[in-house]
Every structure is written in C-alpha cells, then in structure tokens.
ROVO-280421 format. One record per residue: z, y, x of N, C-alpha, C in turn. Coordinates in steps of 0.05 Angstrom, whole numbers, plus 5000, padded with zeros to 4 digits. Atoms other than C-alpha are relative to their C-alpha. Last residue first. Layout:
ZYXZYXZYX;...
This chain:
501850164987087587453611497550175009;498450284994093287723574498149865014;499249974962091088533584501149715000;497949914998090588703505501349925025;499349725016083788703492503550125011;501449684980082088183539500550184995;497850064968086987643498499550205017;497749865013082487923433502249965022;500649734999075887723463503550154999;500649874969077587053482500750314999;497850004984080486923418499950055023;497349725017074587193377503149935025;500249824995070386683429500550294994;498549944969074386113421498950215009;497249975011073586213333500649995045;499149725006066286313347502749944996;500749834973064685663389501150334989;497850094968069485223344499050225021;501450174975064685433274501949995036;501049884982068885723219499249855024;503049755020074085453180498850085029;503050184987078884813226497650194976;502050085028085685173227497849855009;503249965003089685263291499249884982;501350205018097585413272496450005005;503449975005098685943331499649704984;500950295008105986093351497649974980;501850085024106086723386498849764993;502050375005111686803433499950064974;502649955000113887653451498149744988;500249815022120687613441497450014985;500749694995121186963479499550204985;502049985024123886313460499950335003;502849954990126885953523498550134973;502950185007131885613484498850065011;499350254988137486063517498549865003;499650034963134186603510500649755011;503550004999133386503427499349965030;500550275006141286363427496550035007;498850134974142587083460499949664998;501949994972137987333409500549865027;498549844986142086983347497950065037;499450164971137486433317501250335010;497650065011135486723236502049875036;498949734998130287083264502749854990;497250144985126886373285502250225002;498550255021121586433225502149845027;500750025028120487173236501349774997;499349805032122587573290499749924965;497649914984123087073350500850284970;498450125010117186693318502550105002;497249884974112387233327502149914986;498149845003106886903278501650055024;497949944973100186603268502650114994;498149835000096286163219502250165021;497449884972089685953229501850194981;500749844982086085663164501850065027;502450004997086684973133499150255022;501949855022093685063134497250015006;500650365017098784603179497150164981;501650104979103485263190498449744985;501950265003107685673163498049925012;498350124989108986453174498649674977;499250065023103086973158502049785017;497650044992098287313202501250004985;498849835021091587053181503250075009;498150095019086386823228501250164987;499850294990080386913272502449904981;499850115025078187523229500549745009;502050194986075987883306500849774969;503049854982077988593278498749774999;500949765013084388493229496850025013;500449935030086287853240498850224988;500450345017086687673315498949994971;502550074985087388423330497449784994;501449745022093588573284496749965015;500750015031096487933319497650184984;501250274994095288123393498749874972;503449814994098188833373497749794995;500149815028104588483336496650135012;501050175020104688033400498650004974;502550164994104488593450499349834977;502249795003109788963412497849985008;500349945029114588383402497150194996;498449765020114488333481499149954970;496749925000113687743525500850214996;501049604997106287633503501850225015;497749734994107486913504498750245016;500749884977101586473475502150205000;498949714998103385863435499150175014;499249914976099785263412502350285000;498449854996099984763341499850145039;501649695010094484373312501250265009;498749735018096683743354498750224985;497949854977095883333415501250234976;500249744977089782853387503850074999;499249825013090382323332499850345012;502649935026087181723354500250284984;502149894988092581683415497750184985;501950155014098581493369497050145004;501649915018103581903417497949754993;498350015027109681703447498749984986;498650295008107181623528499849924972;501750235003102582273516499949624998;501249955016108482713502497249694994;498050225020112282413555499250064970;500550294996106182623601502049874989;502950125009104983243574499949664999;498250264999113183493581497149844987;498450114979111584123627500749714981;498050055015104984303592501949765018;497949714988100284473647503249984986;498050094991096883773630501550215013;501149904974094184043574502050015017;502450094994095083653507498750185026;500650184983100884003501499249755005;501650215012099684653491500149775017;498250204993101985343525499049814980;500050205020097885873537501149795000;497150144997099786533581499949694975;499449955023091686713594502649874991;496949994995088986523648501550074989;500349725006081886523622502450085020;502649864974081385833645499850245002;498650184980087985663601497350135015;498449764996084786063544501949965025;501349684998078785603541501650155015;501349944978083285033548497850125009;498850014978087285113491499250145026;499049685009081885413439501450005039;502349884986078884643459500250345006;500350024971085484303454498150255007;498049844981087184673386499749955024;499449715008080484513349502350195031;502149954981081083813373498750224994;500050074971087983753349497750035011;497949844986086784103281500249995023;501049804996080583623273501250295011;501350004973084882993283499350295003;498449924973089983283239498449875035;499749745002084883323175501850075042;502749724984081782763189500650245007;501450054973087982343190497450155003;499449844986090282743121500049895025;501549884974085582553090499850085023;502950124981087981983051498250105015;500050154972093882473038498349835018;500249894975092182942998500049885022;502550014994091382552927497950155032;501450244998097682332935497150095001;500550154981099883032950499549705006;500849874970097483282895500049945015;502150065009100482742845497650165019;500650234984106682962875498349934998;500949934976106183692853500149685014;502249905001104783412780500050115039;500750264995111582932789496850065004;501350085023115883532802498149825001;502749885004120283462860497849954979;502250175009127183392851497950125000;502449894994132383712902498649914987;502349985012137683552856497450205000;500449834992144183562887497850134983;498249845003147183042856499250275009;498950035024141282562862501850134984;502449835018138782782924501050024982;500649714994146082742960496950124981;503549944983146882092931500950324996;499149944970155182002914497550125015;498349914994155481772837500650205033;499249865020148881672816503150115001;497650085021145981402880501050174984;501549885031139381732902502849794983;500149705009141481842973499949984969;498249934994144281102985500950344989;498550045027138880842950503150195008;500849845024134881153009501650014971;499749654999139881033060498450074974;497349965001139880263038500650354996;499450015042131980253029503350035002;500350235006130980403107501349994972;497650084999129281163115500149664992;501250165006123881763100502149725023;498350214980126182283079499049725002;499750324995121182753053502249975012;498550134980120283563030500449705007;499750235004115883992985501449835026;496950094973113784652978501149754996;497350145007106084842951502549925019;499250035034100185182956502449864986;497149774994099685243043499650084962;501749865015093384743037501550304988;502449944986094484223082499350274989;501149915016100083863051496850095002;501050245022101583313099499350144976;502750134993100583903153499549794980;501049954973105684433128497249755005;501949815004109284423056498350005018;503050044996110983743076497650174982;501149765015116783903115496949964993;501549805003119283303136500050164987;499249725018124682863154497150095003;501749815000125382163189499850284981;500849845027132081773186497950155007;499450175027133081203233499450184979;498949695018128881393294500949844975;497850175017126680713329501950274994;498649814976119181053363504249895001;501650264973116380583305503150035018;499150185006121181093260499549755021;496850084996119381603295501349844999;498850135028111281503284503149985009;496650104992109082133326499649734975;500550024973100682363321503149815003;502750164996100582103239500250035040;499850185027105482783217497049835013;501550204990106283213281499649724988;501949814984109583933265497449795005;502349805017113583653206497850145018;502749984990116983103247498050184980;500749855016124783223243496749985012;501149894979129182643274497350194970;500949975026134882323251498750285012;501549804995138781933304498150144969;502749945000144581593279498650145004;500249735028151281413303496849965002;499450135025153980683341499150284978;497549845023153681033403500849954986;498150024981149180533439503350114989;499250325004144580613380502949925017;498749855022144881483390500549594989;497949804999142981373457501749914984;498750104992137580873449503050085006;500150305017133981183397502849925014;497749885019135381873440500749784979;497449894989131181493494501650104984;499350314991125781213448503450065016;499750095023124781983420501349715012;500750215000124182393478501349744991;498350175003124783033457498649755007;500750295013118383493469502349875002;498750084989118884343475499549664981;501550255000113684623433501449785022;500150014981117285293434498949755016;503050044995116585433365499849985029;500849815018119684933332501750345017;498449755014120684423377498950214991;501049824988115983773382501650254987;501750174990119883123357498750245022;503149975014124683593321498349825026;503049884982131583363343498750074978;502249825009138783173312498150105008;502749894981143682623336497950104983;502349925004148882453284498650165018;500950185015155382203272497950005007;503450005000159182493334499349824981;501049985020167082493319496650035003;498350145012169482123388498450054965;497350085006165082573420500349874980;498250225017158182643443501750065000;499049905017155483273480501749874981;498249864991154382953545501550164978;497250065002150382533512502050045008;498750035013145483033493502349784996;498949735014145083453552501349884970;496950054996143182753587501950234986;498750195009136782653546503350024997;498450134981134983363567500649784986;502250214982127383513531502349955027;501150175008131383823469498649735019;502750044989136184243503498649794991;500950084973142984213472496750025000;503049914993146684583413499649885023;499549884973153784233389496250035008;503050154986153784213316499950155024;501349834976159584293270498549845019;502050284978162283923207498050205018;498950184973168684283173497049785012;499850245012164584513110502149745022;498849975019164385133124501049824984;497449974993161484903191501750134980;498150205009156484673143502850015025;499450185025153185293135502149815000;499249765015153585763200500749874965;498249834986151185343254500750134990;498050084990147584783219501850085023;498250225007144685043168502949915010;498249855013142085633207501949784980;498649934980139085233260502750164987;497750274994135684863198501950095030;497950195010133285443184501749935004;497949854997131085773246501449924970;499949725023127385223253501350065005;500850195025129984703321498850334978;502949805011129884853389499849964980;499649705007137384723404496950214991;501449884987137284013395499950324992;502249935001143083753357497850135024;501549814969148883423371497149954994;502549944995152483403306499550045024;501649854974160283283288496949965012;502150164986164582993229498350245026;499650044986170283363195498749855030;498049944989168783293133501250025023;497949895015163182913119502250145010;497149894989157082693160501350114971;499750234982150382103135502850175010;499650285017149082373060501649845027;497350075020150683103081500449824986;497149904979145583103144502049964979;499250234977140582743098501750005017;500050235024140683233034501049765035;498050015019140083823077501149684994;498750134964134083483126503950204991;501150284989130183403059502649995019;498050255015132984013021499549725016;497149844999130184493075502149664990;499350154965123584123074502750005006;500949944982122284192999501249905027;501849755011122883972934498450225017;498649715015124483352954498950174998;501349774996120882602960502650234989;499149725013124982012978497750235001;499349845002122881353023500850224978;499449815022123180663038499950345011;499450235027122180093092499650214967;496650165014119380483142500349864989;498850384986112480453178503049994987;497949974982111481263171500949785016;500349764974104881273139501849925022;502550124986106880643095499250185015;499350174985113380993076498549785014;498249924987110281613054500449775019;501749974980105381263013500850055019;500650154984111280872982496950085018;497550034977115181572970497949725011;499649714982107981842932502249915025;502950004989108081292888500150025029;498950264997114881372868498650005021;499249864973113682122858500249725006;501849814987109081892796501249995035;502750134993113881362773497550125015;502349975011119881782767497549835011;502150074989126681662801497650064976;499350224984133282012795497649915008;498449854979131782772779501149755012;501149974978126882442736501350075018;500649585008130982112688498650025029;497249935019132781292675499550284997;498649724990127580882704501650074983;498749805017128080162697499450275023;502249875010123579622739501250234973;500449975027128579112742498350184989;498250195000131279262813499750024961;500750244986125679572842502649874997;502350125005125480192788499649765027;500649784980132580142788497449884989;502749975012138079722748498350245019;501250215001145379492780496949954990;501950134982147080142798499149745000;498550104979152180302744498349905036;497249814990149380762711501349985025;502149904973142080252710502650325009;500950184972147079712682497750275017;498750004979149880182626500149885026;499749614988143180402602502649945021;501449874987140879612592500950285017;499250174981145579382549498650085022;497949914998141479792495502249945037;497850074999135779432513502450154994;500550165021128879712502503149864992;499050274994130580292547499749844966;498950145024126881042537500349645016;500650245006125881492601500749824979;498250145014127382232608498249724997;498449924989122882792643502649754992;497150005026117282522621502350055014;499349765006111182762656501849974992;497350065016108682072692501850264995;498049804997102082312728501749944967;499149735015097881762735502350145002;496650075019096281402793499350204985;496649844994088681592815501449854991;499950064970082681032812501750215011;501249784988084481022736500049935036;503350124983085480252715499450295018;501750115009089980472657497249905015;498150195026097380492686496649984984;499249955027092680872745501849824986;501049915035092080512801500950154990;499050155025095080512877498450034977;500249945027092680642946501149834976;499350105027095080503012499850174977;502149885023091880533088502149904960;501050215023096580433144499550184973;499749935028097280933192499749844985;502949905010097280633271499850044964;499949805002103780523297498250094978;498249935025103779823293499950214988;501450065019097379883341502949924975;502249845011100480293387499249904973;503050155001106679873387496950204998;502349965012113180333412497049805000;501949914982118879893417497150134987;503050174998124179773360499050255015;502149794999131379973367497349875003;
C-alpha cells in the first residue's frame, strides 16, 4: 500500500498533439482500423498486439486513439499506471465489479453508496450468485467484520452519496491488502481533492458526467487501474469493457480532454463557493452539513486524506427532515430567489439540488435509507460558481427563513 505524499498527490499536468502538430489531439473517427501486415490481425486477436504493444489498433470498442488520450490524462490525474474510458459511470464500477468477482464471490460494501450502484449490488448481481454485505462507510471495523472466506472486494465512495459520510481510505487499503482482495473505491464527488490510488486504492471509478465534466452535456465513466486490470478489462476474450461494450465515442472524449486542464480551477472555486454558503448557513443555524466545517463528524479524517489546494468540495446538505419541507425549500431556491436549478446530478457549473431520498437514492429501500442516516427530508446541494458569492449566500439565507430552518 503506498503512503499518502502531498506532493505526489498533486495533479500532474499532460498534454498531447495533434497527428499534425494541432495544439488539440485529434479526433480519430474510424470505427475500424486498417493493418499493413496481414500476420499482423492474428497477433492483435490473440493479445500479442495493442496500441502499447506495437502500436496496433484493431476497432473502437477495443481501443481508439482519441479515448486513448483521454485514459492517459486520466491516469496522470489519478497517479496510476493505466486507465479505461466508458460510456458512463454505471458501466465503469459495472464493468470492474464483474472483471474482479464471479460466481459465487462476495462484496463488502459501504452502505452509503448511489442508489445505483446500491441497486447493482443488491438486486443485480445477486442473480448472478455474488452478494454484498452493507456496512457503514466511516466504520473501518464494520467492514472487516463483514469478510468471509469468499470476500473479493471492498466497495466505498470516498465521500457518500448523499450523506457525505467519509471512508477512510488508507485504512480500508490496508484491510482489504491484509485480506489478499481488492479495494475499489468510487471518487466522482471529489476528482483532484482525494487521489485513491496515492491513498493505495487499487481500482478507482468515476462518474465523469459530474465534476470532470463540468458542464452536465454528457455521460461518461473511468476506471482507473494498474495496466494488468486494464488489459485485463479490454481483453478480447474475457474484458468486461470489451465484451460488454461500454465504448465511449471518441468526439465525447475529445471534450473531455479539452475539459480537463481546468478542471483544478473549476473544483477549487466549487469548494470555496461551498465553504463560504457553508458557514453562512452554519451561523444562521441552519441544519448544514459540510465538510470543510469542523461540525462535520469525520472533518478531521477528511482533512488528513485531502490534497489541501483543492478545498472540501462543491457538495453540502441541508436536512429538512420531511420531503415536504425540502420540495418547498427547493421550489423557493429556484423559483423566487433563482439560486439554482432543481434537477439531479451534480459537478455543473450552476447549483444543482435534490431530495435524495426520493430521487437519486429512491432506488435504497426506506428501511435501508434509515439505516444510512439519509433522511426524507436531505437536500443535497451541488454549489455552482454563476453569479456573484455575496448574492447566491444571501438568496440562501433568505430562503432557510422562509421556511423556519434557521
């Protein structure tokens, strides 16, 4: 397991050319690749040819030069060795759970996770004989108490989805090492603040419809992994991408190459956006949760993990602890004081809000939602960066008063 380095941590910068000098890559459209060699086709069948083993492609749904790109920006962000682009988030942490368990295999997951991927893996692949024992994200010991004999795979989100609950990454490293299985950890909320991998996470995941996009226009997914797992996924007989065929087109990759060199501005500004909203609404008294304020019960293992330069997040909550407060709260927010948009997703230039308990954790059984701690009433608050900082804390002021939260 490797130790966290701040300065390892820290994003590394990488651009590529054009094929004619352009100061973009180009965008490689061919869906099919031509070989000079005859001799040739059956060696890249067989795995003996690749674009880093001879510089062959063969089709896009295997590798493409465009998305290529795109996986080694990825894996310079992240500090891996390699990565994968998919079509979206879903397929990402899909594709990686059914490249690393089979048949009969076993999951201890954190129980704050999407309602997705909650749904995956409590209702999907136990169809598949491979089940997932739910534990508390910010108990270490919850999840080795869950181990057995069949455990492949330790499952978190870095920060839970939406209850901002924090795992502590180095510790579940060590866990899941000790164990001989792998951790495989979901960072779509905190892309640049977490480096997992550093942190000694073996598979990373995202969703990078959300903050590495920026711009809520597209769906798109990562793994991000030491070159074995990756080839591993994109093998022609057995890869989960490759057979499955999350592929992501090579024009939406070209996008997010050209997205990414910003995206450290972009998630500072989110974070110093969301502290300042924060601790406004925190003086107000106001039920706010965020953690970059040391009210937040796991601040200080948050602050251990984190790549300082980056702030605490774009992400708070405020519990309303009814649906019907929230929905008011909402309609308020958007309709009168124009502070944001109520809509699901997150990461988006503007504020996005929602009542996660009805929308993107409806898939989580109520008596599972309790458990988590995820209230009827919790409003998870993507903070944008439109609009001047003093008027966006004083629409939210207003709108908390309106409805008796502060």
């Amino acid at each position: 397991m490797q130790k966290h380095n701040p300065e390892q941590a820290m994003v590394k910068i990488r651009r590529e050319f054009g094929e004619h000098g352009g100061v973009t890559p180009s965008i490689a459209r061919s869906s099919t690749f031509t070989v000079v060699d005859p001799g040739t086709m059956p060696e890249i069948f067989e795995g003996l040819r690749g674009p880093e083993k001879g510089g062959c492609f063969l089709y896009s749904r295997h590798f493409n030069p465009t998305v290529d790109v795109l996986n080694r920006y990825l894996s310079a962000m992240e500090g891996s060795e390699a990565a994968v682009n998919t079509a979206s988030g879903m397929s990402a942490i899909s594709c990686a759970l059914l490249q690393l368990c089979v048949h009969g295999d076993h999951i201890v997951s954190s129980d704050t996770v999407y309602g997705g991927t909650h749904a995956l893996l409590s209702e999907l692949l136990p169809q598949m004989n491979i089940h997932t024992s739910f534990v508390d994200p910010s108990d270490t010991s919850g999840f080795e108490a869950a181990i057995t004999p069949k455990t492949k795979v330790i499952f978190t989100e870095v920060m839970g989805n939406p209850t901002l609950k924090i795992a502590d990454i180095p510790k579940l490293a060590k866990l899941a090492h000790d164990k001989g299985i792998k951790l495989v950890v979901d960072n779509t909320f905190t892309p640049l603040i977490f480096s997992p991998t550093v942190l000694g996470a073996d598979v990373v995941v995202y969703s990078m419809t959300k903050f590495i996009n920026g711009a809520s226009d597209m769906i798109a997914g990562a793994i991000c992994a030491d070159k074995d797992f990756i080839y591993e996924l994109m093998d022609l007989h057995t890869g989960r991408v490759m057979l499955f065929g999350p592929t992501m087109d090579p024009r939406a990759a070209f996008d997010l190459i050209q997205r990414m060199p910003h995206l450290p501005l972009r998630m500072q500004e989110h974070s110093r956006r969301a502290l300042a909203i924060a601790q406004s609404l925190e003086e107000l008294g106001a039920p706010v949760l965020y953690p970059g304020l040391k009210s937040h019960p796991h601040h200080e293992l948050f602050t251990s993990m984190m790549n300082k330069e980056f702030g605490y997040g774009g992400l708070l909550t405020l519990d309303c602890k009814t649906k019907e407060k929230a929905e008011k709260l909402m309609s308020i927010l958007q309709n009168k004081e124009e502070f944001g948009l109520i809509a699901v997703s997150l990461g988006y230039f503007d504020t996005l809000m929602s009542c996660s308990g009805s929308s993107t954790s409806s898939e989580i059984p109520p008596e599972d939602q309790e458990k988590m701690g995820l209230s009827p009433g919790l409003l998870r608050v993507s903070i944008g960066y439109t609009g001047s900082l003093d008027q966006r804390i004083a629409q939210v002021e207003r709108a908390v008063k309106k409805v008796g939260l502060a």
